[in-house]
OpenMM code with the backbone's topology and positions (N, CA, C; nanometers):
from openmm import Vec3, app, unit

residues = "UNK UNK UNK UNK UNK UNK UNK UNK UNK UNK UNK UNK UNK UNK UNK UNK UNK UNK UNK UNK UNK UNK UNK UNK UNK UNK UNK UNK UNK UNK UNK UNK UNK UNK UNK UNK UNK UNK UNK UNK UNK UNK UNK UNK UNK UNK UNK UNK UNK UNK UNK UNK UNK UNK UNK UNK UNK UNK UNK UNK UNK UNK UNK UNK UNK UNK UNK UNK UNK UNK UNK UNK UNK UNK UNK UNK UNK UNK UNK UNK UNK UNK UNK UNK UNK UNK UNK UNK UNK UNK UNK UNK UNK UNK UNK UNK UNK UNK UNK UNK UNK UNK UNK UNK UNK UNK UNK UNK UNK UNK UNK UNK UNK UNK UNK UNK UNK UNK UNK UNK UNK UNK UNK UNK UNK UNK UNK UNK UNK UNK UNK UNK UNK UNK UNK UNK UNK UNK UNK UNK UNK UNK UNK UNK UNK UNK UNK UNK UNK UNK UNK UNK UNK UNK UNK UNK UNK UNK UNK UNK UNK UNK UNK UNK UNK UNK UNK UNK UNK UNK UNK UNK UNK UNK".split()
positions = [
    Vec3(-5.8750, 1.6749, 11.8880),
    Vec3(-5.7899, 1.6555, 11.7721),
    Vec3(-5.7811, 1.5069, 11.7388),
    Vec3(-5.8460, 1.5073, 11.6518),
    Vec3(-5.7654, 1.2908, 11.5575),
    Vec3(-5.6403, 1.2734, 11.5653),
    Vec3(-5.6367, 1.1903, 11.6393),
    Vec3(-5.5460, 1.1336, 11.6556),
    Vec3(-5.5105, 1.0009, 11.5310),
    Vec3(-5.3553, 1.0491, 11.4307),
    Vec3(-5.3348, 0.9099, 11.3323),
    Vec3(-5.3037, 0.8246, 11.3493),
    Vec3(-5.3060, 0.6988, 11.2755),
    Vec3(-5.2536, 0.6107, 11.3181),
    Vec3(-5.1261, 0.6258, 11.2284),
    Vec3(-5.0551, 0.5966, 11.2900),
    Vec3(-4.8940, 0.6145, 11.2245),
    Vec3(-4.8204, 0.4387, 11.1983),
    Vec3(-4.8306, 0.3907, 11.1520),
    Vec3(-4.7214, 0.2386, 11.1315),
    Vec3(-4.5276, 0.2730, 11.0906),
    Vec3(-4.5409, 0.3955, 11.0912),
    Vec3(-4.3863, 0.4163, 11.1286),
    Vec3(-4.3233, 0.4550, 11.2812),
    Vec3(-4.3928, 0.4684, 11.3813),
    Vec3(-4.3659, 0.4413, 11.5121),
    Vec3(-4.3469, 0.2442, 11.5192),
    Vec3(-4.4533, 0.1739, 11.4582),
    Vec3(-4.4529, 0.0389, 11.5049),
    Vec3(-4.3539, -0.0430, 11.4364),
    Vec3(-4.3135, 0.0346, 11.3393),
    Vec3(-4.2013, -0.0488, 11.2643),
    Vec3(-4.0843, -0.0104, 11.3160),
    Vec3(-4.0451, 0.0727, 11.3447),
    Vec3(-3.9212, 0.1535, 11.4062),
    Vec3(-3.9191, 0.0588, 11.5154),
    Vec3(-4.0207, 0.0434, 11.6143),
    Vec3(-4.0236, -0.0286, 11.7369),
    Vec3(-3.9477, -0.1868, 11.7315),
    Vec3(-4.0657, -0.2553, 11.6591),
    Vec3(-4.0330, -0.3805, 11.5620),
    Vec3(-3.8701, -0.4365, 11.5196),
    Vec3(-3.8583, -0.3145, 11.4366),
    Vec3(-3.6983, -0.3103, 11.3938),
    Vec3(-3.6510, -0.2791, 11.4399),
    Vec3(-3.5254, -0.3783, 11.4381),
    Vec3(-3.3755, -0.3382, 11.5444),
    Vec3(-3.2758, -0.2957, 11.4677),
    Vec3(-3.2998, -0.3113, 11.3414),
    Vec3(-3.1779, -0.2802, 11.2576),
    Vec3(-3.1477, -0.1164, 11.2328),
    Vec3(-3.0585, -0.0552, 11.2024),
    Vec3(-3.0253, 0.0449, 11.1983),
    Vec3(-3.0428, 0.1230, 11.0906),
    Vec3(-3.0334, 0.0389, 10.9854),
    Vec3(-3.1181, 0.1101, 10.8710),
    Vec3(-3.2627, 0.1522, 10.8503),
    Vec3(-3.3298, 0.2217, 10.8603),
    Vec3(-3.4682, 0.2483, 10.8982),
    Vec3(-3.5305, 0.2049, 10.7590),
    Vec3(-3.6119, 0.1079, 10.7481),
    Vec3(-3.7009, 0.0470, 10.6180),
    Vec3(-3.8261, 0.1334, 10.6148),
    Vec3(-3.8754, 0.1489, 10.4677),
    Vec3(-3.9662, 0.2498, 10.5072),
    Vec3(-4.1044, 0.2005, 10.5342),
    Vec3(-4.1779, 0.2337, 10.5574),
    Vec3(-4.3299, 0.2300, 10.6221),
    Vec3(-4.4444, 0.2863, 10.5867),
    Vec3(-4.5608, 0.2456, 10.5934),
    Vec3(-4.6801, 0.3090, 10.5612),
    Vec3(-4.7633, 0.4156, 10.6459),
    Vec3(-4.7896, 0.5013, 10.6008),
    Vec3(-4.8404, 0.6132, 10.6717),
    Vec3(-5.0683, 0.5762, 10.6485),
    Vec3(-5.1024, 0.5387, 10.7579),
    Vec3(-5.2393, 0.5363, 10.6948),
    Vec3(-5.3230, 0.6659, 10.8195),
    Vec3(-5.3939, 0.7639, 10.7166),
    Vec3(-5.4653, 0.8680, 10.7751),
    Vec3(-5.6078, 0.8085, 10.8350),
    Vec3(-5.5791, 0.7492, 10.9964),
    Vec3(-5.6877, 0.7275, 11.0283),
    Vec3(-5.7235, 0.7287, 11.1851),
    Vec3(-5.8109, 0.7302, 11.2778),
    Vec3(-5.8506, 0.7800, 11.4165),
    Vec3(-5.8081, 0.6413, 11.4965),
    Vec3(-5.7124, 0.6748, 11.5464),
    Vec3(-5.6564, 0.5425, 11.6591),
    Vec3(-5.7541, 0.5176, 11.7334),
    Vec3(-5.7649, 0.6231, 11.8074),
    Vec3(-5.8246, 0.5871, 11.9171),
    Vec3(-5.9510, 0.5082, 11.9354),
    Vec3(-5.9038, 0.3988, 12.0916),
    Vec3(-6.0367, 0.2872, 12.0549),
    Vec3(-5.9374, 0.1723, 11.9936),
    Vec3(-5.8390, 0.1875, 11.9544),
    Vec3(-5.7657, 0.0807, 11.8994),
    Vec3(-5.6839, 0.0465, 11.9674),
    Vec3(-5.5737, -0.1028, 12.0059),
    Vec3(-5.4847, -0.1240, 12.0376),
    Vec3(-5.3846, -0.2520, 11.9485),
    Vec3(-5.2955, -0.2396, 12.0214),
    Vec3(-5.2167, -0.3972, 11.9250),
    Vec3(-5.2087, -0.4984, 11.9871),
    Vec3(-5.3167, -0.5762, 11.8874),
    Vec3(-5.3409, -0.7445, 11.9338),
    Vec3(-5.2266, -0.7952, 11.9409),
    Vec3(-5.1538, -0.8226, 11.7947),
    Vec3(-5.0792, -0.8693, 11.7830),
    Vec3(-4.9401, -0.8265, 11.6340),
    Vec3(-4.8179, -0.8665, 11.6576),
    Vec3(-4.7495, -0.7939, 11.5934),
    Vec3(-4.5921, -0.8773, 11.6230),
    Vec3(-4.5759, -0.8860, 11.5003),
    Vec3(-4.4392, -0.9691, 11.4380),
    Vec3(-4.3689, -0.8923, 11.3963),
    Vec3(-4.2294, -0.9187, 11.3739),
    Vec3(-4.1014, -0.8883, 11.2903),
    Vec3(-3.9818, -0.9889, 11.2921),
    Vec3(-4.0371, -1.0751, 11.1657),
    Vec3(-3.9294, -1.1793, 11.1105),
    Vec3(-3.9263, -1.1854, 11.0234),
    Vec3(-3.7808, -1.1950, 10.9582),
    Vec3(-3.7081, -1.1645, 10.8718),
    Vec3(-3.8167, -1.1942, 10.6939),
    Vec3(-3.8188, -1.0554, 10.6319),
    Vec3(-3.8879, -1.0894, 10.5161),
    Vec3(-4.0465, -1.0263, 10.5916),
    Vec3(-4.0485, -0.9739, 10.6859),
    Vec3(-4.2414, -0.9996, 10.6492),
    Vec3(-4.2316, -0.9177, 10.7830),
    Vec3(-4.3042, -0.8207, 10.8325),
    Vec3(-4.3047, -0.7388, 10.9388),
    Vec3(-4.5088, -0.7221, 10.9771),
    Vec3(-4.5607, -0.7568, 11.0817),
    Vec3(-4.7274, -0.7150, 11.0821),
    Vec3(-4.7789, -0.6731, 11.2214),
    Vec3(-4.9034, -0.5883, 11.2340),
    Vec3(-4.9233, -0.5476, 11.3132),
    Vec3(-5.0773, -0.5811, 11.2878),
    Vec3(-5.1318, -0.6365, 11.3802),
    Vec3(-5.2990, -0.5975, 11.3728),
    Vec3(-5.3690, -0.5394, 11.4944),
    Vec3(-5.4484, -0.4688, 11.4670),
    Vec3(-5.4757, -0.3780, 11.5810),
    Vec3(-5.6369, -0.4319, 11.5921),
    Vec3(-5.6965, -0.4366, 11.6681),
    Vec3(-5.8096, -0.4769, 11.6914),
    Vec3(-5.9114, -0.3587, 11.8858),
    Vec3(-6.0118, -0.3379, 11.8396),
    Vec3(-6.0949, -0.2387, 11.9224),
    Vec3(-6.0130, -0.2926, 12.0579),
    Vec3(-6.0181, -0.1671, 12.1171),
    Vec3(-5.9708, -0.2044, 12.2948),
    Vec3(-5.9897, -0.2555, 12.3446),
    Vec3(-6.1669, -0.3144, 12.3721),
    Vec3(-6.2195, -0.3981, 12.4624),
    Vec3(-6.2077, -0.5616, 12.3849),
    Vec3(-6.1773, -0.6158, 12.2709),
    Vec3(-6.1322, -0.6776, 12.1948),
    Vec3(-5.9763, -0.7640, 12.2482),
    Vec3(-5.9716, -0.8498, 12.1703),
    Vec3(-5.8343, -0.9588, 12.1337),
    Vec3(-5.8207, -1.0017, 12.0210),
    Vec3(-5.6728, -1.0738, 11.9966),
    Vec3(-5.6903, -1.1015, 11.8825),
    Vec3(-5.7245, -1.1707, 11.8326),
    Vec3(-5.7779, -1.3022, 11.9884),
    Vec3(-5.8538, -1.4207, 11.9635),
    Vec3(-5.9785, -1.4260, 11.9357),
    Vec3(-6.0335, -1.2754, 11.9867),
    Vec3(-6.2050, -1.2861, 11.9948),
    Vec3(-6.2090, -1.1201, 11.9131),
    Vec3(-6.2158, -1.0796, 11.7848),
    Vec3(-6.2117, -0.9931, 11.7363),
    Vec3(-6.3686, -0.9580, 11.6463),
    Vec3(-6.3921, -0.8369, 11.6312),
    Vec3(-6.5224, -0.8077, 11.5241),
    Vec3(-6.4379, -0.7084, 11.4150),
    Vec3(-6.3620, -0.6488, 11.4593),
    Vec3(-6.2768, -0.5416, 11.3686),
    Vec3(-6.1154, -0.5828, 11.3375),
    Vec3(-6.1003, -0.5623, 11.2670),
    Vec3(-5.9484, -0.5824, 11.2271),
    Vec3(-5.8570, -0.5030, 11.1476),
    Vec3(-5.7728, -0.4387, 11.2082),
    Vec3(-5.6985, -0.3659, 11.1101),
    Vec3(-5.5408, -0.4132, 11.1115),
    Vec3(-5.5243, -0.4353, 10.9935),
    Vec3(-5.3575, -0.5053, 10.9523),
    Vec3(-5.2933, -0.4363, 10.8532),
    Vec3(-5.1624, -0.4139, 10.9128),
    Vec3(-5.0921, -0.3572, 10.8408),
    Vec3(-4.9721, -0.4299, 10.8264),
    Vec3(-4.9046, -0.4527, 10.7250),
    Vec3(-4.8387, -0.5626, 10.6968),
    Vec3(-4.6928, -0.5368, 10.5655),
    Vec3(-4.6072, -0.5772, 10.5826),
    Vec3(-4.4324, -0.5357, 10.5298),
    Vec3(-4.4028, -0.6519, 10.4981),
    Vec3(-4.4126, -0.6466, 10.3403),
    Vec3(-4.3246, -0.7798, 10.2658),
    Vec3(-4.1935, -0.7182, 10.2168),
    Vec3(-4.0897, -0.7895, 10.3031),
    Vec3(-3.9668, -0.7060, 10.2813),
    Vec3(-3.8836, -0.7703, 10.1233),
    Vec3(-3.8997, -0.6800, 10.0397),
    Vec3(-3.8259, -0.7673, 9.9129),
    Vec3(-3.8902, -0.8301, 9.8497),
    Vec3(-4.0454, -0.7723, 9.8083),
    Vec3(-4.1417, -0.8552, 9.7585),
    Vec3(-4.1486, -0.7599, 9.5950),
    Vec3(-4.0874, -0.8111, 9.4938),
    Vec3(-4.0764, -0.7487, 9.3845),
    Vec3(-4.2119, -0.7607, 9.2704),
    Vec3(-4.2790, -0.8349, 9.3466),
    Vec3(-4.3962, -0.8652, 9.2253),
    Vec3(-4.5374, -0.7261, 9.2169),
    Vec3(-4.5361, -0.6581, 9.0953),
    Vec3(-4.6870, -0.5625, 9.0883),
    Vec3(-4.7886, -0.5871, 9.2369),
    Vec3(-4.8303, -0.4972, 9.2468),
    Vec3(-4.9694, -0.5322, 9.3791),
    Vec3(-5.0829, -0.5937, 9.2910),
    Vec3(-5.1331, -0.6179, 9.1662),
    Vec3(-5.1907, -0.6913, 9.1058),
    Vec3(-5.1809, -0.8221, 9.1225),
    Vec3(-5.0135, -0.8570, 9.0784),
    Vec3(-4.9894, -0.9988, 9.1179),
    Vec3(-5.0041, -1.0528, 9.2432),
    Vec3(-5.0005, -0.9890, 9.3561),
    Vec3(-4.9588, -1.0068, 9.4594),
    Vec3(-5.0911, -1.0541, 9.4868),
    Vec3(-5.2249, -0.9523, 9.4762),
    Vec3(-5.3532, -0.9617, 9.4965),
    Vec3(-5.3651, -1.0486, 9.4670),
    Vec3(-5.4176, -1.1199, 9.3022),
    Vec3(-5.4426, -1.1863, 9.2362),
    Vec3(-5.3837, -1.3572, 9.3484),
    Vec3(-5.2518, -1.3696, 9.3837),
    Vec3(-5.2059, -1.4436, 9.4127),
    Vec3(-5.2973, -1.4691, 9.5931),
    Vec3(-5.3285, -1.3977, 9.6995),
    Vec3(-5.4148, -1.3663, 9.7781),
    Vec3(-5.5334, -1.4262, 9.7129),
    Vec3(-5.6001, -1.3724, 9.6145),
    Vec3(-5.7114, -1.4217, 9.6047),
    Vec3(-5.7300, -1.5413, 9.5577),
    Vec3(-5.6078, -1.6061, 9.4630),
    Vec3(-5.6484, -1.7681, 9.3887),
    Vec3(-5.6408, -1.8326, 9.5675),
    Vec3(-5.5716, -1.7988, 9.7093),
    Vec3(-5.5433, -1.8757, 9.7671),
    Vec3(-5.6810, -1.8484, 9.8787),
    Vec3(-5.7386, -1.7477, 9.8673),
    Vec3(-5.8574, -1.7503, 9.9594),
    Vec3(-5.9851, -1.8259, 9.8450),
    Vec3(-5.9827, -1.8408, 9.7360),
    Vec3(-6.0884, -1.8707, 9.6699),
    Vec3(-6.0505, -2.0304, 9.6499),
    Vec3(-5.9369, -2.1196, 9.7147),
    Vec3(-5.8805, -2.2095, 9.7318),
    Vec3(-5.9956, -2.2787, 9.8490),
    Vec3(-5.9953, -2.1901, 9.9556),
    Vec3(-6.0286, -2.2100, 10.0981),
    Vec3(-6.1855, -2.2073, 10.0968),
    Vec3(-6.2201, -2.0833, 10.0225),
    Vec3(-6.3531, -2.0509, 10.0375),
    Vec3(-6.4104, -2.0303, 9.8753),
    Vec3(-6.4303, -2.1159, 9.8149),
    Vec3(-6.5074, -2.0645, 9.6804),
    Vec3(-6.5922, -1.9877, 9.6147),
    Vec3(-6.6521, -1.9431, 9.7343),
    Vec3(-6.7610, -1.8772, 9.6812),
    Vec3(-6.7055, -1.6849, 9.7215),
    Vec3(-6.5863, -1.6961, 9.7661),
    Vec3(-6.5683, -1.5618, 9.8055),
    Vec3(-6.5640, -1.4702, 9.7022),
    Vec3(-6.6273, -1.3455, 9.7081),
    Vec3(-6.6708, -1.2224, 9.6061),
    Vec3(-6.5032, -1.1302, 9.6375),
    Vec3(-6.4297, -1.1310, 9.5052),
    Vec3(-6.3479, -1.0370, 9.5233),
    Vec3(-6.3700, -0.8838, 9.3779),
    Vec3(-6.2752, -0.8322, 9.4516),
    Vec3(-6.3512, -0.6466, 9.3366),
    Vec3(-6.2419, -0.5897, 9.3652),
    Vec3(-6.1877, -0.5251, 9.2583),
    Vec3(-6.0816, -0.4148, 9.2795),
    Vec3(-6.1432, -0.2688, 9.2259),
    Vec3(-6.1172, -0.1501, 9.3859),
    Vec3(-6.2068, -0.0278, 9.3586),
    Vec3(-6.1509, 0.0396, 9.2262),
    Vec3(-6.0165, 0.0351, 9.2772),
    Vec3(-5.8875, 0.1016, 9.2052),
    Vec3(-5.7446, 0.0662, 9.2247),
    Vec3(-5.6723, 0.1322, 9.0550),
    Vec3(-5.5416, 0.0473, 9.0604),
    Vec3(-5.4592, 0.1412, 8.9963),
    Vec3(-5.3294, 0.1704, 9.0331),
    Vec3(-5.2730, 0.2655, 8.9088),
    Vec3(-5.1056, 0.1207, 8.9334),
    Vec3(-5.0002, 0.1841, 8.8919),
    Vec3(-4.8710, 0.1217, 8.8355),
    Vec3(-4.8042, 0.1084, 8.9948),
    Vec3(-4.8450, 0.1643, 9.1028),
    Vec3(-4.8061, 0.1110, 9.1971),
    Vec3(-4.8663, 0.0504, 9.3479),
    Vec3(-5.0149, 0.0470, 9.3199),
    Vec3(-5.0960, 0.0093, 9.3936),
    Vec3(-5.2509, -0.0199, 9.3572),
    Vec3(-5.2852, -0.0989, 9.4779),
    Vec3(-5.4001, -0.1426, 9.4188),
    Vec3(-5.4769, -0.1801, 9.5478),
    Vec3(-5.6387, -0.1131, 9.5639),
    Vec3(-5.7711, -0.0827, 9.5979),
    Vec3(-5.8799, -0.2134, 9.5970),
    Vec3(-5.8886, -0.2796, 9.6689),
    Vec3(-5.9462, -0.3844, 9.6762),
    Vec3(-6.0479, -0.4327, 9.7793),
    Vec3(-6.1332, -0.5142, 9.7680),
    Vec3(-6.2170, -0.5864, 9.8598),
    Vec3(-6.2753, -0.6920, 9.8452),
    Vec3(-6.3107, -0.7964, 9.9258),
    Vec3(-6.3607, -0.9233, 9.9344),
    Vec3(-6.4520, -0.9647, 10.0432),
    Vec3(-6.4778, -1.0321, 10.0134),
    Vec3(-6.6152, -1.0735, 10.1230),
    Vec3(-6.6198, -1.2525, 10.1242),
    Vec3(-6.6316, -1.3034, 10.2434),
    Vec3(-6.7177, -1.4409, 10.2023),
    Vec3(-6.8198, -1.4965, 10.3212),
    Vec3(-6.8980, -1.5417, 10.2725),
    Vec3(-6.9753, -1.5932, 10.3962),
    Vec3(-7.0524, -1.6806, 10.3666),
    Vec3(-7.0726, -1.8165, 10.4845),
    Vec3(-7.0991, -1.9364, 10.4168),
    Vec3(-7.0049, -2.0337, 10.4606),
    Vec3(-6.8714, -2.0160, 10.4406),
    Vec3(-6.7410, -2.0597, 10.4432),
    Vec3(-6.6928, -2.1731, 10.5479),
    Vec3(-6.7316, -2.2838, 10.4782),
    Vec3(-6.6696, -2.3802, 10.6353),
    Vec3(-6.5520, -2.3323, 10.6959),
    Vec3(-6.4577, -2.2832, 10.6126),
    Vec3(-6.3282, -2.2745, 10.6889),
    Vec3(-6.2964, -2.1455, 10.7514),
    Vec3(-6.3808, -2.0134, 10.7270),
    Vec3(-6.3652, -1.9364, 10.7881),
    Vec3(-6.5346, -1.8313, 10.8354),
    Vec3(-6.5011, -1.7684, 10.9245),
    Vec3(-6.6135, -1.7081, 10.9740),
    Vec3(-6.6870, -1.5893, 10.8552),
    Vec3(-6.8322, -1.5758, 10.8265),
    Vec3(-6.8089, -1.4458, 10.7436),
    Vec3(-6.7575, -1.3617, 10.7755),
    Vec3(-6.7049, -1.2694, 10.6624),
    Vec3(-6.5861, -1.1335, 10.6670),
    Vec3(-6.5757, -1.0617, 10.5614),
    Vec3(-6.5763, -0.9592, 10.5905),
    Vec3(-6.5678, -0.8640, 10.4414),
    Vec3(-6.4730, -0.7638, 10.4869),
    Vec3(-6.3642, -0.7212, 10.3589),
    Vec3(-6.2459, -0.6698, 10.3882),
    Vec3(-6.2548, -0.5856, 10.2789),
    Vec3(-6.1364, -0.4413, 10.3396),
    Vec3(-6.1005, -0.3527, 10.2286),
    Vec3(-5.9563, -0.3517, 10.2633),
    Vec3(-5.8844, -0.3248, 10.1442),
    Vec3(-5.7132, -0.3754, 10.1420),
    Vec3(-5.6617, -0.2602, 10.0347),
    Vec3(-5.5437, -0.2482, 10.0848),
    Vec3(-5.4755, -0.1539, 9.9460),
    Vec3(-5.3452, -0.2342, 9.9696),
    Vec3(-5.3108, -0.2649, 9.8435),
    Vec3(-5.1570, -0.3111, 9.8472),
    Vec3(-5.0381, -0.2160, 9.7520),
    Vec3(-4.9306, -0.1644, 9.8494),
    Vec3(-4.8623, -0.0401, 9.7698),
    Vec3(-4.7313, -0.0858, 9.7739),
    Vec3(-4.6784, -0.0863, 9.6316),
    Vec3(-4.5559, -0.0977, 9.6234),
    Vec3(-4.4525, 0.0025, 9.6618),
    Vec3(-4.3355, -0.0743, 9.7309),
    Vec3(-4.2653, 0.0431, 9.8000),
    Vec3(-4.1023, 0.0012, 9.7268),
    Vec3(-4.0266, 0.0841, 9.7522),
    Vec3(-3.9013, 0.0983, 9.6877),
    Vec3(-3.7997, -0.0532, 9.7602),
    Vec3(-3.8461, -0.0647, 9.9079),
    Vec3(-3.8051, -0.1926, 9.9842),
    Vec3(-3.8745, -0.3017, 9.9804),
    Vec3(-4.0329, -0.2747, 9.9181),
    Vec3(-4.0980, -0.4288, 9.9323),
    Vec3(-4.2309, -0.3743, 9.9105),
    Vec3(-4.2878, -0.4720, 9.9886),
    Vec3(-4.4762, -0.4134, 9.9253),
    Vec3(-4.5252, -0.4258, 10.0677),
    Vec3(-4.6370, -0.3110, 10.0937),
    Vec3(-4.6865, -0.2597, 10.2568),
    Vec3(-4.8391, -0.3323, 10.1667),
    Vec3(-4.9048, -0.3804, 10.2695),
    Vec3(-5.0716, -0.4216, 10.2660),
    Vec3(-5.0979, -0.3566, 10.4016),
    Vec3(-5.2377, -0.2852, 10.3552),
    Vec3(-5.3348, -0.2480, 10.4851),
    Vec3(-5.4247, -0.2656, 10.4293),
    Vec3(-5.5276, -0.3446, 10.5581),
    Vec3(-5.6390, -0.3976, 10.5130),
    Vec3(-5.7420, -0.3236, 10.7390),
    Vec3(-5.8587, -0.3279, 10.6097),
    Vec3(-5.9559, -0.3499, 10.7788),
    Vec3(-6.0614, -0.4611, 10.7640),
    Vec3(-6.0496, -0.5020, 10.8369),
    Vec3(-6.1696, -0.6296, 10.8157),
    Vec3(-6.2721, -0.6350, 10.9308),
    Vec3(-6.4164, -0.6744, 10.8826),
    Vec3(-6.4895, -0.6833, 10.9782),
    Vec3(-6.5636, -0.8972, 10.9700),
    Vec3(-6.5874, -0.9355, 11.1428),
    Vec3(-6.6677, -1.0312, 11.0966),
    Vec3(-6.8015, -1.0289, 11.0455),
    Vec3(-6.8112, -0.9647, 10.9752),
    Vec3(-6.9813, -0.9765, 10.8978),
    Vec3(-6.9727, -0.9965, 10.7275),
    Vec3(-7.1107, -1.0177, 10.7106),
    Vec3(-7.1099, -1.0923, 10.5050),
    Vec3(-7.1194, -0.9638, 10.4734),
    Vec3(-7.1470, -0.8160, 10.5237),
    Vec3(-7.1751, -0.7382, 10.4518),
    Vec3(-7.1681, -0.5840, 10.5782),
    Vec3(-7.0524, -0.5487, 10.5173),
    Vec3(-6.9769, -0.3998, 10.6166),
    Vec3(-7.0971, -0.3063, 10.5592),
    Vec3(-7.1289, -0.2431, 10.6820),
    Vec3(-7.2102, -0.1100, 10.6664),
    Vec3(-7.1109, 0.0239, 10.5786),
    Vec3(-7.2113, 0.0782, 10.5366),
    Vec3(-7.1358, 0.1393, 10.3719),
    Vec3(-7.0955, 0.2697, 10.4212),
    Vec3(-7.1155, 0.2983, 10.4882),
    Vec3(-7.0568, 0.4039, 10.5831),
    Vec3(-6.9020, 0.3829, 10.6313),
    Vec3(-6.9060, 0.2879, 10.6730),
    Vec3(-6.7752, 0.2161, 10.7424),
    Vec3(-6.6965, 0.1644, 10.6173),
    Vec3(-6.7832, 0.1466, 10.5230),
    Vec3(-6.6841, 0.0813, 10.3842),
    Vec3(-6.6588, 0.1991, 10.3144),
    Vec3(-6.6950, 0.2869, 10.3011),
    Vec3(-6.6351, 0.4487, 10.2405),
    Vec3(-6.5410, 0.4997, 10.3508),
    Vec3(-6.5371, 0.4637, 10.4882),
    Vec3(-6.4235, 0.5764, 10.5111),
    Vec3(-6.2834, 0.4862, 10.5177),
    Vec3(-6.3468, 0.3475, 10.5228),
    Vec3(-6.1695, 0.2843, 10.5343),
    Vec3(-6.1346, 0.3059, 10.3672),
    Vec3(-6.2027, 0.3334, 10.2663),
    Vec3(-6.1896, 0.3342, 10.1253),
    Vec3(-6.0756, 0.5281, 10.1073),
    Vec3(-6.1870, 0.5504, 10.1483),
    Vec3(-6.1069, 0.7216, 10.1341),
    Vec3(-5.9771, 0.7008, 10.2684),
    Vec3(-5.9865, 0.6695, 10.3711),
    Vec3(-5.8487, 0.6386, 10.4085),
    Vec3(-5.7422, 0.6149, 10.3400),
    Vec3(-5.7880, 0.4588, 10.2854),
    Vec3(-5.6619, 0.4072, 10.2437),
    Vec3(-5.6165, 0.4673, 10.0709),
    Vec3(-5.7351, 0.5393, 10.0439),
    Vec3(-5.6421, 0.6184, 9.9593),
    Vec3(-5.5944, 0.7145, 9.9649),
    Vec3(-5.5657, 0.7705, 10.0693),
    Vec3(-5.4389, 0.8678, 10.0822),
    Vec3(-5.3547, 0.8016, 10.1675),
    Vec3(-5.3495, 0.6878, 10.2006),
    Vec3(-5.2048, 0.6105, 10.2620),
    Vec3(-5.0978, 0.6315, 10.1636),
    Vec3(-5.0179, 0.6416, 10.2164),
    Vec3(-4.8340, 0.6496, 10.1563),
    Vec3(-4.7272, 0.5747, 10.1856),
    Vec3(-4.6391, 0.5379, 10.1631),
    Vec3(-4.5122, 0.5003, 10.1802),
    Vec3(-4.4384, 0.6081, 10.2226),
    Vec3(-4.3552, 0.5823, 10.3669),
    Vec3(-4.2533, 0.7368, 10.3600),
    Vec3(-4.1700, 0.6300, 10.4409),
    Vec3(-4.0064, 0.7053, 10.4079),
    Vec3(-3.9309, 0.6420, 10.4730),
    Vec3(-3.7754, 0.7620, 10.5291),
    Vec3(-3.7404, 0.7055, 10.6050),
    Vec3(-3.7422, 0.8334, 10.7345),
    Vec3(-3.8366, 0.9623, 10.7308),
    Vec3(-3.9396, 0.9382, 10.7485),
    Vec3(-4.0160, 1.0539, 10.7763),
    Vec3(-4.0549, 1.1721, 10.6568),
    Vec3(-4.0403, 1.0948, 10.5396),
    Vec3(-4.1112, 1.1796, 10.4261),
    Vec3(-4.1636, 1.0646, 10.2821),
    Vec3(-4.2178, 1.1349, 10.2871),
    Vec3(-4.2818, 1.0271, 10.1633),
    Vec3(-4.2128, 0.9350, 10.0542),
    Vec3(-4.2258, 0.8763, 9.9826),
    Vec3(-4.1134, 0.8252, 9.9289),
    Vec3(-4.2118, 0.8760, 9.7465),
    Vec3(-4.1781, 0.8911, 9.7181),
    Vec3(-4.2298, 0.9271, 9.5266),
    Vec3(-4.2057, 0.7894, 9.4636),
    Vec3(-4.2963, 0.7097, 9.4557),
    Vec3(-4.3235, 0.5499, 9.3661),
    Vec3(-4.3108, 0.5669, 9.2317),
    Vec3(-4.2714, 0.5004, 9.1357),
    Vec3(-4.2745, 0.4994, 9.0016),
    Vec3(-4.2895, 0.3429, 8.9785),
    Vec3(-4.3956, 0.2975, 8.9172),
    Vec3(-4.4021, 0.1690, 8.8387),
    Vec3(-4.2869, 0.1562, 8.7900),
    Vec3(-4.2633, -0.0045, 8.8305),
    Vec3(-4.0912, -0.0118, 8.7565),
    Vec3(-4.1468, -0.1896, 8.6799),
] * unit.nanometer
topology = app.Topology()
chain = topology.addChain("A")
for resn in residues:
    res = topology.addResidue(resn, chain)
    for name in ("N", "CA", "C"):
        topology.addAtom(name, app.Element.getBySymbol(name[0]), res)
């Protein structure tokens, strides 16, 4: 049986507060995965999980899932704002959005070349949530993810959700 990965166990964990904030649900096979590393301070909550035999210092895979608590801006803007600051760093980086509707948005980037960072090519969805905006992204170090591996984190992350105590939450562009 697949085993999911759930980010409402890690936020629950994370958070001490009593109000339960809600969380992203992403439909995908844990196993083989563990947590590198993982924050919760105030405004911004993250987890990145990286292969077992892996760290978070010496990584080839990356998966991040990430809680901007009170982040009111479209996932367009938000992107857009991500990308003027990686195309800051790295100029030549290729960004593409797969898909977008009024409360989320389907994305990927690549750069390689990059004095300042290693090549990497990433797929990201950023979803607006009723408490803030959730990003999940998987990233690999290479200029160019095998397309196999770039279709299933794609069909993953589009059935990721927002649910908060334990049921989905219904988004409306506001």
């Amino acid at each position: 049986m697949r085993r999911q990965l759930a980010i409402v166990t890690f936020a629950a964990l994370l958070s001490g507060c009593a109000t339960a904030l809600e969380s992203v649900y992403v439909p995908a096979d844990s196993s083989g995965w563990k947590l590198g590393y993982g924050s919760d301070r105030r405004g911004q909550t993250i987890a990145e999980y990286v292969p077992s035999n892996e760290s978070i210092n010496n990584w080839t895979k990356l998966l991040t899932i990430q809680f901007l608590e009170g982040e009111n801006r479209s996932p367009s803007v938000v992107m857009e704002d991500l990308k003027s600051r990686m195309q800051s760093r790295c100029p030549g980086s290729y960004w593409s959005v797969i898909s977008q509707d009024s409360v989320s948005i389907l994305y990927e980037w690549n750069i390689k070349g990059c004095s300042t960072n290693p090549d990497q090519h990433e797929i990201a969805r950023l979803l607006k949530g009723n408490d803030g905006e959730h990003r999940i992204a998987y990233t690999e170090k290479t200029s160019a993810m095998n397309h196999a591996t770039r279709e299933k984190w794609i069909a993953s992350f589009k059935e990721a959700y927002v649910e908060k105590s334990g049921k989905k939450v219904v988004l409306t562009g506001r």
